[in-house]
C-alpha positions in Angstrom: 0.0 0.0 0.0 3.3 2.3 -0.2 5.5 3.3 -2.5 8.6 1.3 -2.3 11.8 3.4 -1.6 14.7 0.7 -2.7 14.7 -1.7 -5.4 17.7 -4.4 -6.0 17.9 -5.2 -10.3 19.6 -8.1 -12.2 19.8 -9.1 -15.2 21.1 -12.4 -17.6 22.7 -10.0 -20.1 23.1 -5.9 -20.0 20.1 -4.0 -20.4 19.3 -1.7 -23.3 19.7 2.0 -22.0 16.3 2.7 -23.1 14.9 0.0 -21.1 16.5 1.1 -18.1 15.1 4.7 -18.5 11.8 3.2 -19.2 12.0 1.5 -15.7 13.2 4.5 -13.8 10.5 6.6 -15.3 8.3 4.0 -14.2 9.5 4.4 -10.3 9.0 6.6 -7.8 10.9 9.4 -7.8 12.7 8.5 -4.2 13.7 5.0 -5.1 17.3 3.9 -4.6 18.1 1.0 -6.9 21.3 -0.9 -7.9 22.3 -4.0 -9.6 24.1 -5.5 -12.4 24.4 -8.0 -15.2 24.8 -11.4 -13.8 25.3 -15.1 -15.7 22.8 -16.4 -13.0 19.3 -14.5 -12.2 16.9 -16.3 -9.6 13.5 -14.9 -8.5 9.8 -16.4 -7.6 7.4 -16.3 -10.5 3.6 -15.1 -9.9 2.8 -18.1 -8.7 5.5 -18.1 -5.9 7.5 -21.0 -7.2 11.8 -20.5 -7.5 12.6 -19.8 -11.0 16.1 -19.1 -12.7 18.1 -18.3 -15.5 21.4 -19.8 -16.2 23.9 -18.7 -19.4 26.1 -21.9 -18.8 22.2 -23.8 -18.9 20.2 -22.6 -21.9 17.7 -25.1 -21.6 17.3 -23.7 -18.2 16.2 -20.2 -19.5 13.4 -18.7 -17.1 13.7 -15.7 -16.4 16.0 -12.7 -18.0 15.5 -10.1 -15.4 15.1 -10.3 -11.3 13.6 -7.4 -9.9 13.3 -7.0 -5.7 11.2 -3.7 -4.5 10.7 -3.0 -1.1 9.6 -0.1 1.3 11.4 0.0 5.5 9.6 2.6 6.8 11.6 3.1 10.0 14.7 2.4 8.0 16.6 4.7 5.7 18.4 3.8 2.4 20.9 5.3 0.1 22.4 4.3 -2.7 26.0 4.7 -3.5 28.1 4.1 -6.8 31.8 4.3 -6.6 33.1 4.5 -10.5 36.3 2.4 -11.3 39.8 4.5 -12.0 38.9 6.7 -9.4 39.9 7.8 -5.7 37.6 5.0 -3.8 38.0 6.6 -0.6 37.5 9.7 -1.7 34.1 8.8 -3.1 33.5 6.4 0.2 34.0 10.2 2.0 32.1 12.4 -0.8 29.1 10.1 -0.6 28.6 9.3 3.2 30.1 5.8 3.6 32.3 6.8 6.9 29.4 8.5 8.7 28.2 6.8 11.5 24.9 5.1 11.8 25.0 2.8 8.7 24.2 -1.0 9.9 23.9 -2.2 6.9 25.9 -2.7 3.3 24.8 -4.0 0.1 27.9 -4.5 -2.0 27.9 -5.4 -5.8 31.1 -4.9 -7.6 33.5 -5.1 -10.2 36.1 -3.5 -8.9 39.6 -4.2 -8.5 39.7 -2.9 -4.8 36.5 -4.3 -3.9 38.5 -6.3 -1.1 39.9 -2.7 -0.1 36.9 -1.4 0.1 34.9 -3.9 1.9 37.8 -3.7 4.4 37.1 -0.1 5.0 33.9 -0.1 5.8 34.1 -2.8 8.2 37.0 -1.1 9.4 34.7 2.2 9.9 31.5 0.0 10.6 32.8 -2.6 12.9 29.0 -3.8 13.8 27.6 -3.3 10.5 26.8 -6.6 8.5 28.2 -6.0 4.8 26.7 -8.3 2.4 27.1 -8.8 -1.7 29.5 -10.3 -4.5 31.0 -9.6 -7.3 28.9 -9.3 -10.5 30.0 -11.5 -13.6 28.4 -9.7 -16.4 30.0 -6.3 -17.1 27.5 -3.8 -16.1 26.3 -2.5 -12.9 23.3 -0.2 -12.8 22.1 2.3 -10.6 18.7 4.4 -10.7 18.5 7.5 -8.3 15.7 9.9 -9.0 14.9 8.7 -11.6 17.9 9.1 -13.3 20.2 6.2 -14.9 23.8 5.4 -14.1 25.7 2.3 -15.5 29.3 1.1 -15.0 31.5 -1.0 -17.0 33.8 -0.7 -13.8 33.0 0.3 -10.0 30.7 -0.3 -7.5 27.3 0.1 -6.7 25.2 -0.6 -3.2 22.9 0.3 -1.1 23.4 1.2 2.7 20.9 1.1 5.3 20.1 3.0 8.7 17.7 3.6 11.5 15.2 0.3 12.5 17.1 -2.1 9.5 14.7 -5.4 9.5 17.0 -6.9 8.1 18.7 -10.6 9.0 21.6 -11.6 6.9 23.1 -15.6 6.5 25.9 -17.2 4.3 24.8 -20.0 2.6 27.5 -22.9 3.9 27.0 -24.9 0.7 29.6 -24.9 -2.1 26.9 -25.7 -5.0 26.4 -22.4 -6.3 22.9 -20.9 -7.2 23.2 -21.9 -10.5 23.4 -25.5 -10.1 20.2 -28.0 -10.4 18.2 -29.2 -9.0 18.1 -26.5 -6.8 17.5 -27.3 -3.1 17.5 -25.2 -0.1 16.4 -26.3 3.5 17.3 -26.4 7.1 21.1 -26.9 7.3 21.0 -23.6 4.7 20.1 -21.8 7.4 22.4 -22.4 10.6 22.6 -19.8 13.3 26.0 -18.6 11.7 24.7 -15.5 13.0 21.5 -15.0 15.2 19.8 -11.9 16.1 16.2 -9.9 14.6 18.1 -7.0 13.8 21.5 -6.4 12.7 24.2 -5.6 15.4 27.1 -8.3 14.6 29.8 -8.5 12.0 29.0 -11.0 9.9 31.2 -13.7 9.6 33.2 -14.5 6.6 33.8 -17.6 4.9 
């Protein structure tokens, strides 16, 4: 019954500019959305049932675009974009990164200092749970107010503050997502780290 305020995109090969605009016009002006271009795209279909796409598994081929939009009204979101080949922590200063208050990171990169800068900000953010990968396509997009921004090289996220609702878990499997049949149950979801809210590091693995 809200509009939603943050919005996570991927998508099995680069989007066409045009359709990217089409989708930002199509948002709310205070959305906050990243993603990128990824060689596996999972999602639920109207029906609710676990769908995928896979580029190594044509056969396979689902869904082209995964699209996640959601509202945290005690919460608040910004998005940040950090553009390869130049000063990282300089833009993790020019866009807010090291002020206090941020719980949690949403990291997708391509980056060649993403280990740097993941380092940083739990350096800076020593409770903050900082969660992500890297993206194997070769563009990452961002949409703030409505306007488009895509990278061949960088980083994108989002950051989150305030009442997060947020609980964050590492899947201890080594089958990636990508692999079938796809299965997920109980031992998926270990206490690795417990808690309603976030207020740990999260472990690494």
């Amino acid at each position: 019954g809200a509009a939603p305020t943050m919005g996570i995109l991927f998508s099995q090969q680069a989007l066409q500019k045009k359709s990217l605009v089409d989708l930002a016009e199509s948002l709310p002006y205070q959305m906050e959305l990243v993603g990128g271009a990824m060689s596996v795209v999972a999602g639920t279909d109207p029906s609710g049932a676990l769908t995928q796409t896979n580029l190594q598994r044509t056969q396979q081929r689902s869904l082209d675009v995964g699209l996640t939009l959601g509202r945290f009204p005690e919460a608040t979101v910004k998005s940040f974009s950090i553009p390869g080949g130049r000063d990282w922590e300089a833009q993790l200063e020019a866009q807010g990164m090291l002020q206090e208050g941020w719980k949690v990171f949403l990291v997708i990169a391509r980056h060649r200092a993403t280990a740097d800068i993941v380092e940083k900000l739990q350096e800076t953010h020593p409770k903050a749970a900082i969660i992500g990968g890297m993206a194997t396509g070769e563009t990452l997009y961002r949409i703030r107010h409505r306007e488009v921004q895509e990278l061949d090289e960088g980083v994108v996220g989002l950051m989150f503050a305030g009442d997060v609702p947020l609980a964050a878990f590492v899947s201890r499997g080594a089958r990636g997502l990508g692999d079938a049949p796809l299965t997920f149950g109980p031992d998926d979801l270990q206490p690795i780290w417990e808690g309603s809210k976030i207020e740990g590091q999260m472990p690494t693995h």
